[in-house]
C-alpha positions, -999 to +999 in steps of 0.1 A: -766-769-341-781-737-336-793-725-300-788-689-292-817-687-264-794-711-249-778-694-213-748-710-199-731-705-163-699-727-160-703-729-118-664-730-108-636-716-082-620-730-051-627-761-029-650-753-001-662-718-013-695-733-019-697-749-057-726-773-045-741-743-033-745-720-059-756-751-080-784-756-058-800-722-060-797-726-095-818-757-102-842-740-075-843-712-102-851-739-129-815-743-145-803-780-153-771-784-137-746-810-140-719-815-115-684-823-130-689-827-163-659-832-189-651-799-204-648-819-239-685-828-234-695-794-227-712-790-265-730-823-264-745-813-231-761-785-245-774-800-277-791-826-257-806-805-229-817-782-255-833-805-275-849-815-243-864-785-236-843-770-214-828-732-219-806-728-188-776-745-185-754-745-156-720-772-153-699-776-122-661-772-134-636-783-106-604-795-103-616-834-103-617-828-141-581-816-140-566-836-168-590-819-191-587-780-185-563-771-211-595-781-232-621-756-216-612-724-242-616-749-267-647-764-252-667-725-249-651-718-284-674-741-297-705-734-279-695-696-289-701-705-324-733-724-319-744-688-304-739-699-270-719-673-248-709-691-214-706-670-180-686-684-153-692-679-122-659-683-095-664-689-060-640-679-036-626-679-002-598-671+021-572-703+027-586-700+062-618-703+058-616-737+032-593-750+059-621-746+084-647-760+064-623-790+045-613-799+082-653-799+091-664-822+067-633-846+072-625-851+037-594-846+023-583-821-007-584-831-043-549-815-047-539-824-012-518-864-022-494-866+008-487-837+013-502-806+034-539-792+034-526-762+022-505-776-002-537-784-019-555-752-017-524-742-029-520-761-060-561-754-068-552-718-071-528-717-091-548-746-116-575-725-113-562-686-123-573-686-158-609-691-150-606-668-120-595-638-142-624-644-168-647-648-143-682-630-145-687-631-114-664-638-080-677-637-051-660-643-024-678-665+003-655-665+034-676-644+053-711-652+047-734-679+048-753-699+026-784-682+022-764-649+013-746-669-010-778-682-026-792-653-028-768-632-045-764-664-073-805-661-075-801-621-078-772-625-107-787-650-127-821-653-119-836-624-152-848-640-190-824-610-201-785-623-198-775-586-216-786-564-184-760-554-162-771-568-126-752-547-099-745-556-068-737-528-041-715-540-011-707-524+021-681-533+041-656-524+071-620-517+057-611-533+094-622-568+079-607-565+047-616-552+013-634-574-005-617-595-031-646-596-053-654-558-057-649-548-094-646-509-077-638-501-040-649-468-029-642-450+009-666-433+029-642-430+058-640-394+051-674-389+066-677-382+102-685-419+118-713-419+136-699-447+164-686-416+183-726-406+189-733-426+220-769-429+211-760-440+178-727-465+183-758-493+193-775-487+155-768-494+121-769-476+091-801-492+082-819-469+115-835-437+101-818-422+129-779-435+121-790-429+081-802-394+085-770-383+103-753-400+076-763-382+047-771-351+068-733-344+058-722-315+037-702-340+016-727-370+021-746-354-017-720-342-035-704-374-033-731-393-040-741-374-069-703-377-080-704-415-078-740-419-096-723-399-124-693-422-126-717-454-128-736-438-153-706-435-175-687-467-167-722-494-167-729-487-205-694-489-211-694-526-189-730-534-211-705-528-245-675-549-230-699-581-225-695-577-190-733-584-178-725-587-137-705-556-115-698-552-078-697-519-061-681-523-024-683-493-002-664-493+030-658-471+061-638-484+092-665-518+106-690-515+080-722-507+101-728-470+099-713-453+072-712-474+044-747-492+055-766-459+048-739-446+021-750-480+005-783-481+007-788-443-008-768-448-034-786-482-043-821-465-041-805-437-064-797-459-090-828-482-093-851-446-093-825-445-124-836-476-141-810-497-131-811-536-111-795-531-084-784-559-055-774-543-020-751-565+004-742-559+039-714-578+042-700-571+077-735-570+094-744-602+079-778-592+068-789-591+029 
């Protein structure tokens, strides 16, 4: 079998972080997806859909196939030498959140058997850590909704050229959390915040007026000219390494001044460079 125009996202991670989801934007993009296919049958699924036509491929790998994933390094080792190279994308989320949405839809856990909710979630981790570490792509969907999600699975996979690095730029509010699936965290905290302005604590970062204060900063240029050089160096290297899809979070103290406009500078920055970049506002929630 020979089918190296052949793409291939295994669609995996935890209960409840949105599997179904990320499958669906994917058939809107025109992949075939199959939900829950045997790892062992992973090969034969691609021969036929190939042979059908078909050049995107995209298989939902969850824990109902449990019995069988000691067999998925075995099962991309042979599309790897058919010239297939399989991405995996991991979806995540906090043990809150999954037991939120697992109580919402009333269903129980795969993992759960008599005992505890958690106990499940649990379990599904720990099942689940090998894929999670050679995951392409985590993203973390315990505070966002399902259009973000959508979107940033359309954004990362959505190009005819699997090689380019897509990069996603994040900001956030180190009050919430960093975020889990950031490949680098960087701090703008060191900026003076512009919430102390009384007629800028109502705006955003994505106001003219919040933004030009922003990077009106002595330090607002140098350090973004220090980071641009630092993604300059480090995205070829990523592009060498195979690794095709990068997050960059930025965070100050909420997440809707600083990093907002820090963000969004830095993102412009690099696509005047050449570069496909994604920007997230992840404690705003707005894309």
């Amino acid at each position: 079998m020979s089918v190296p125009s052949t793409r291939f996202v295994a669609i995996t991670g935890m209960s409840g972080a949105g599997r179904r989801t990320a499958a669906h934007a994917l058939e809107d993009l025109g992949w075939y997806v199959v939900d829950n296919l045997p790892p062992t049958l992973l090969d034969e699924l691609v021969q036929t859909v190939t042979d059908s036509g078909f050049d995107k491929v995209a298989v939902v790998l969850d824990v109902r196939t449990r019995s069988e994933f000691d067999q998925i390094p075995a099962a991309f080792d042979a599309l790897n030498a058919h010239g297939v190279w399989p991405q995996i994308l991991f979806l995540e989320a906090s043990d809150q959140v999954i037991v939120k949405r697992q109580e919402h839809v009333r269903r129980p856990h795969p993992l759960q058997g008599d005992g505890r909710l958690l106990d499940g979630i649990r379990r599904e981790r720990h099942l689940l850590a090998t894929l999670r570490g050679a995951a392409d792509l985590v993203i973390d969907t315990s505070d966002i909704n399902v259009h973000q999600l959508a979107n940033r699975v359309a954004y990362a996979f959505n190009t005819s050229d699997d090689r380019e690095l897509r990069l996603t730029v994040m900001s956030f509010g180190f009050k919430n959390g960093i975020p889990i699936d950031a490949d680098m965290v960087l701090d703008v905290r060191f900026l003076p915040n512009p919430h102390w302005v009384p007629e800028l604590r109502p705006q955003t970062g994505l106001s003219k007026s919040v933004s030009s204060y922003v990077l009106g900063q002595d330090a607002a240029g140098p350090w973004l000219d220090s980071v641009e050089a630092m993604l300059r160096t480090v995205m070829p290297g990523y592009e060498r390494e195979g690794k095709r899809l990068a997050t960059v979070a930025v965070g100050c103290t909420g997440g809707k001044h600083r990093s907002t406009a820090m963000s969004e500078e830095l993102s412009r920055r690099l696509r005047e460079a050449g570069y496909g970049v994604h920007v997230l506002h992840r404690d705003l929630g707005l894309e």
